[in-house]
N, C-alpha and C positions, 0 to 999 in steps of 0.2 A: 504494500500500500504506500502511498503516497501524500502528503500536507494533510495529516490528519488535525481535525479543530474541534474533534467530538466532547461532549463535556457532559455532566452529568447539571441540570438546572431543575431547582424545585421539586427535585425528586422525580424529574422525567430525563432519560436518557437521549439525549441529542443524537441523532443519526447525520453527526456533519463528518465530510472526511474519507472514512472509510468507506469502499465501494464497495456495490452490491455485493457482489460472493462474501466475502467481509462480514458483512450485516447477515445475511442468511445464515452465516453458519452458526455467528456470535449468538444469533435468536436462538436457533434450532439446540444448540449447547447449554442456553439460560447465561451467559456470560456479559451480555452487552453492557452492563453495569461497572462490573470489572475490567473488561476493556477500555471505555469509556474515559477512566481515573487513569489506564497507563497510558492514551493515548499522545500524550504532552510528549513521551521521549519520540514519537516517530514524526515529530514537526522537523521542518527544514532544519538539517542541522552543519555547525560549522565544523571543522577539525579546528581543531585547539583542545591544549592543554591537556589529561589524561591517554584520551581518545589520539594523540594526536605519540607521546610517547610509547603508549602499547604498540601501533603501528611501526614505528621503528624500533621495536625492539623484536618485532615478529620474525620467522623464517618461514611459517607457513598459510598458505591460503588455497579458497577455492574459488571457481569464479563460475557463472553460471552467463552463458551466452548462446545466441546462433552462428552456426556456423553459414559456408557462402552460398548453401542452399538452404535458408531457411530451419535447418533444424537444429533442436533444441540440446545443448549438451550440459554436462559438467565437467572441469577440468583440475587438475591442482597446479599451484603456482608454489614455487621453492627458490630461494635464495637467503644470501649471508643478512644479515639483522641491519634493516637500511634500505630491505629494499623494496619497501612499503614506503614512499616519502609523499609525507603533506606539503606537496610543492606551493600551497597555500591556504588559506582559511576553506576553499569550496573544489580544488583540484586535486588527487591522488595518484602520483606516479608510481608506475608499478615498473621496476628495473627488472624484468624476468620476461623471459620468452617461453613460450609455447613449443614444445617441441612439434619436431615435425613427425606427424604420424598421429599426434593429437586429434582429437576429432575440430578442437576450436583451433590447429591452428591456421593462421591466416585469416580468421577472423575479423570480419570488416569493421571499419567503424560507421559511429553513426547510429549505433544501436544502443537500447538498455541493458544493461548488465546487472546482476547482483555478484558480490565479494560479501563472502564469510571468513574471518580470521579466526581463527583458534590459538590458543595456548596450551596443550593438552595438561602442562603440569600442573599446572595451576588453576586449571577448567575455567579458564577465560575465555570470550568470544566476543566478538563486535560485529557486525552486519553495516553494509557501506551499498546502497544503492544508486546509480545515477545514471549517466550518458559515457558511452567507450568517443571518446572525441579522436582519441589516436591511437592506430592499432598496426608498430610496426617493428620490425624483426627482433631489433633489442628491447622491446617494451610497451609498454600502452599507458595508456592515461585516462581516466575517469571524470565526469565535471560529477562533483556531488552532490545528491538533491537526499537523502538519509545517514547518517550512521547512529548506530544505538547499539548498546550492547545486552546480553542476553543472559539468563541467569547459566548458574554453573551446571545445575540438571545433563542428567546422563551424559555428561560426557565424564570419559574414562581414562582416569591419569595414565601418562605414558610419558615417557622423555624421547621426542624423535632426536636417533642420530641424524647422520650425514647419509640420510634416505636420498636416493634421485629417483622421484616415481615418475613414472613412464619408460618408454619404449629405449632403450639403448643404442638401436638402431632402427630405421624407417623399419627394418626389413623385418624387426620386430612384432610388427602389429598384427592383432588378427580381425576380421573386419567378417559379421555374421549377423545371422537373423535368428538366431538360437544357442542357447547357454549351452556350452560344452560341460563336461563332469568337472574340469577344474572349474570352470565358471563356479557351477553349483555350489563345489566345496566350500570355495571363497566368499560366496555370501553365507553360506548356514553356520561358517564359522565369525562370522564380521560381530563386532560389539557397537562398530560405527561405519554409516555411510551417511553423505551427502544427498540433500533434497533440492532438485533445482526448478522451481517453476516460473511462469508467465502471465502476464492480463495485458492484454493490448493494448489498453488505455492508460497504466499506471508501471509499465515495465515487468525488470526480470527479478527472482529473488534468489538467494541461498540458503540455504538453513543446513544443521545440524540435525543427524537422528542418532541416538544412542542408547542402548538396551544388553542386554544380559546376551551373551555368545546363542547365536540359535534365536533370537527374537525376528529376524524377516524370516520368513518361511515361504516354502515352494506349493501352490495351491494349483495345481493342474496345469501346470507350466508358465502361472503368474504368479507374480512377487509379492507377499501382504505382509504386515508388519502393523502390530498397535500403535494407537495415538495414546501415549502416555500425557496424564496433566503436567501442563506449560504457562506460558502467560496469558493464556485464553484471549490473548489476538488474532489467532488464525490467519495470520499472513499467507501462511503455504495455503491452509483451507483453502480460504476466500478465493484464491487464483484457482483452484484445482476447480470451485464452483462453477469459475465463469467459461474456464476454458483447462480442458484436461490432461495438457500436455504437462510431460516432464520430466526430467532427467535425473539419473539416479548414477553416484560416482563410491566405486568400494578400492578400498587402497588395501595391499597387504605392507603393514607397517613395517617388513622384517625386509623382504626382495625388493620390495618398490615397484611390484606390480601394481596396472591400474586396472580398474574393470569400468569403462560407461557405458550404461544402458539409457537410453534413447525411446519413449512411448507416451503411453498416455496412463492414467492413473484415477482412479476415484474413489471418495470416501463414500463406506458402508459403515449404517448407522442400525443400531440396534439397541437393546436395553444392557444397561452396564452390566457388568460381570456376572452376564447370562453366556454369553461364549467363551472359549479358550480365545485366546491371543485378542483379546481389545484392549489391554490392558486397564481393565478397569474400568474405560470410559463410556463401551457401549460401541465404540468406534478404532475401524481399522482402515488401514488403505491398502486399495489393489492395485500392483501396477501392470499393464500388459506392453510388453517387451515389442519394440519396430525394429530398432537396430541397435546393433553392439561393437566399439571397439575395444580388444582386450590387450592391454601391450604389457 
């Protein structure tokens, strides 16, 4: 989402800001209330000061864009601490390249992007959404129209080494319409993957999914995984509402293997902790798999 101005007045909840998938899912949840009171972090915001030191102290991120036909991926971005720079109050230089063989790279500009930063030690994360203004061999650059950060929830302490994830060489990559056994593996063993979606009107987003070894699971040859409680914004929801694309990114922390998966996705809603895997909420996501690069 985007300039959100929602506020809670006279004990009636404002519906300013947040776009419709947004509001459908905050209703349909009982949340709009709670959302409402967080929505002040997701106002235009500047880099400076905290926001602006965790970025350069980062090595890792993800970034969620189109590639030069239109479709939707996730990628990770890796370099030495610096190379996330708030080249000023509303601009984010990103010194890293996209390997080739990536599915973003080459990556045009001119589009919305969402970045997710993580800190695994310390289960930090920031979210940075804006405009890709420049998108070329040694870098890109961001105008930014969000950054907020997010609470510490399921993500799972770890200290990355000197991981290089992706492809080692082009010749690396494998490019498919169905998860191979190793695919398989590597998701029913994941603790954490990446959520990347879209709304046309309002851009691209990243998010963070993290759960007990074995929480996405293989349901007839789609991918689901519970909705554990979060900050009952529904960012990812809301976009999933309006439009079902999306992108789903699994790293193995050890090789620096990547896995992107490339589809569409939708939230199934049900009565809470009546089924296995909703965690609780009543609600899970399916994603059904278009295309995969595994490098």
């Amino acid at each position: 989402m985007r300039k959100s101005n929602a506020s809670v007045e006279g004990g009636r909840v404002a519906d300013v800001g947040f776009h419709d998938g947004e509001l459908a899912v905050q209703r349909r949840a009982g949340t709009r209330e709670e959302a409402a009171r967080l929505s002040g972090m997701l106002e235009p915001a500047e880099l400076r000061g905290g926001i602006v030191a965790f970025l350069a102290q980062r090595r890792f991120a993800v970034i969620t864009g189109r590639d030069a036909d239109g479709r939707l991926w996730s990628s990770p971005l890796t370099g030495p601490a610096g190379f996330l720079e708030a080249a000023s109050p509303s601009t984010l230089a990103i010194h890293a390249r996209l390997k080739e063989g990536d599915p973003l790279h080459g990556m045009p500009a001119g589009q919305p992007v969402g970045l997710i930063v993580v800190e695994f030690a310390t289960r930090r994360r920031v979210r940075v959404n804006g405009t890709l203004t420049v998108a070329e061999a040694d870098g890109m650059v961001i105008e930014v129209e969000q950054a907020f950060g997010n609470c510490p929830q399921y993500i799972h302490p770890r200290v990355l080494a000197q991981v290089v994830f992706g492809p080692g060489e082009p010749g690396d990559v494998w490019q498919a319409a169905e998860l191979s056994k190793a695919d398989v593996a590597l998701i029913r063993a994941a603790d954490t993957f990446f959520l990347g979606t879209t709304n046309s009107e309002r851009g691209s987003d990243s998010s963070h999914r993290g759960g007990p070894p074995g929480f996405v699971r293989m349901d007839g040859g789609r991918l689901c995984w519970p909705d554990y409680p979060g900050n009952n914004l529904f960012n990812s929801f809301g976009n999933l509402a309006v439009d079902p694309t999306a992108a789903l990114l699994f790293l193995d922390f050890s090789s620096g293997r990547t896995l992107h998966l490339s589809g569409t996705a939708e939230v199934e809603w049900g009565t809470a902790g009546r089924a296995a895997g909703d965690g609780g909420t009543g609600r899970r996501v399916v994603f059904t798999l278009r295309r995969l690069v595994s490098a």
